[in-house]
C-alpha positions as CSV (number, residue, x, y, z in Angstrom):
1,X,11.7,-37.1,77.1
2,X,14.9,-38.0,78.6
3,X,15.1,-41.4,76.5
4,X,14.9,-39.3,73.2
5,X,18.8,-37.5,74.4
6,X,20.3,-41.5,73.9
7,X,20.9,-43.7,71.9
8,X,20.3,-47.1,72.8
9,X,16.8,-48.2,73.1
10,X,16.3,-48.3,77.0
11,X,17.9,-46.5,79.4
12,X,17.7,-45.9,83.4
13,X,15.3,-43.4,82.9
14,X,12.7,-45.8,81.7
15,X,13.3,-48.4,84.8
16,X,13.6,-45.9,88.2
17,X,11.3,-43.3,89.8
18,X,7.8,-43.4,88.2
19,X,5.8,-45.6,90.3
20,X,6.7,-48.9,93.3
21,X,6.3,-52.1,91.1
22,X,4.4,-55.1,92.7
23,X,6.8,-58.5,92.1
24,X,4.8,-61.7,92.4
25,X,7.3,-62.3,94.9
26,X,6.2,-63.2,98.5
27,X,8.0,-60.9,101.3
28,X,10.9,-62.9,103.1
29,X,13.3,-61.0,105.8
30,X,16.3,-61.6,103.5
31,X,16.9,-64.0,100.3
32,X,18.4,-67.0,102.2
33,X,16.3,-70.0,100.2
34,X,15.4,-68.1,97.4
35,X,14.8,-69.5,94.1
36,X,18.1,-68.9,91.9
37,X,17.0,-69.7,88.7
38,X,15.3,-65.9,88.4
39,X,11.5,-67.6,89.1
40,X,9.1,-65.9,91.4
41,X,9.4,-66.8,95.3
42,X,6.1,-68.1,96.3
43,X,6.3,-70.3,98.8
44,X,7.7,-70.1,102.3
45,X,5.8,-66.5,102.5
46,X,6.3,-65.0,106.4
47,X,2.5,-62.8,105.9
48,X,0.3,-62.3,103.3
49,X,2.3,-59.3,101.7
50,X,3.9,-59.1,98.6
51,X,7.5,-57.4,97.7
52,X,7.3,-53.5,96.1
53,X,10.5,-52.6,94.2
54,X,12.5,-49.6,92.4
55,X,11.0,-46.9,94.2
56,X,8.9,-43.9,93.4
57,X,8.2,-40.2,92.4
58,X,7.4,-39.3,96.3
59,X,10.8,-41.1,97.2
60,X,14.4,-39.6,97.9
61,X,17.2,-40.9,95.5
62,X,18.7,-43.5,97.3
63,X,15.3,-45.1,97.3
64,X,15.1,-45.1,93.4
65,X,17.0,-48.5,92.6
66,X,15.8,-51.9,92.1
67,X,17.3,-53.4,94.5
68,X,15.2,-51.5,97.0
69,X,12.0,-52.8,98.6
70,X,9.4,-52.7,100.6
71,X,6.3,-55.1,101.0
72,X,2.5,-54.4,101.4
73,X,-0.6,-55.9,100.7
74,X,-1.5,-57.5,97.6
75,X,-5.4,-54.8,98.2
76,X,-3.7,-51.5,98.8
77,X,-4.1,-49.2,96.0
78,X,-2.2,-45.6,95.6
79,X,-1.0,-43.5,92.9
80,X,3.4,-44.4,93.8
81,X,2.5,-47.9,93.2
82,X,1.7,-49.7,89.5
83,X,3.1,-52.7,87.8
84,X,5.8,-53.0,84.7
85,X,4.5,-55.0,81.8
86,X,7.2,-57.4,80.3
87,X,7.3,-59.7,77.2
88,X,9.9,-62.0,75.7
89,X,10.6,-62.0,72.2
């Protein structure tokens, strides 16, 4: 594995390129009124679709960042698309 050739704990290679991660984000045309304290942005939502991010196997390169999105519906299901589990310590 490609984290196994560093040696800090996580690298890019774990974030980019597997699969689209669902936000709980709502999809907005741009991020003017977004919350800036890092929290979700649930209200104000334009549709019922929620914000994809990062990217996937199927994608080119310049798709595989996090600051890339896309939205879909909260229903649709697909092997590119999957969710990252976080905790806090």
């Amino acid at each position: 594995m490609l984290d196994r050739l560093h040696k800090i704990q996580y690298t890019p290679y774990d974030m980019h390129g597997n699969v689209w991660e669902w936000t709980q984000d709502c999809w907005h045309t741009n991020y003017s009124g977004a919350p800036t304290d890092g929290s979700a942005w649930t209200t104000g939502c334009s549709d019922n679709t929620r914000v994809l991010r990062g990217g996937s196997w199927g994608n080119f390169p310049a798709g595989l960042r996090s600051a890339f999105r896309i939205r879909n519906f909260p229903g649709l299901r697909d092997d590119s698309i999957g969710f990252r589990l976080a905790r806090t310590p």
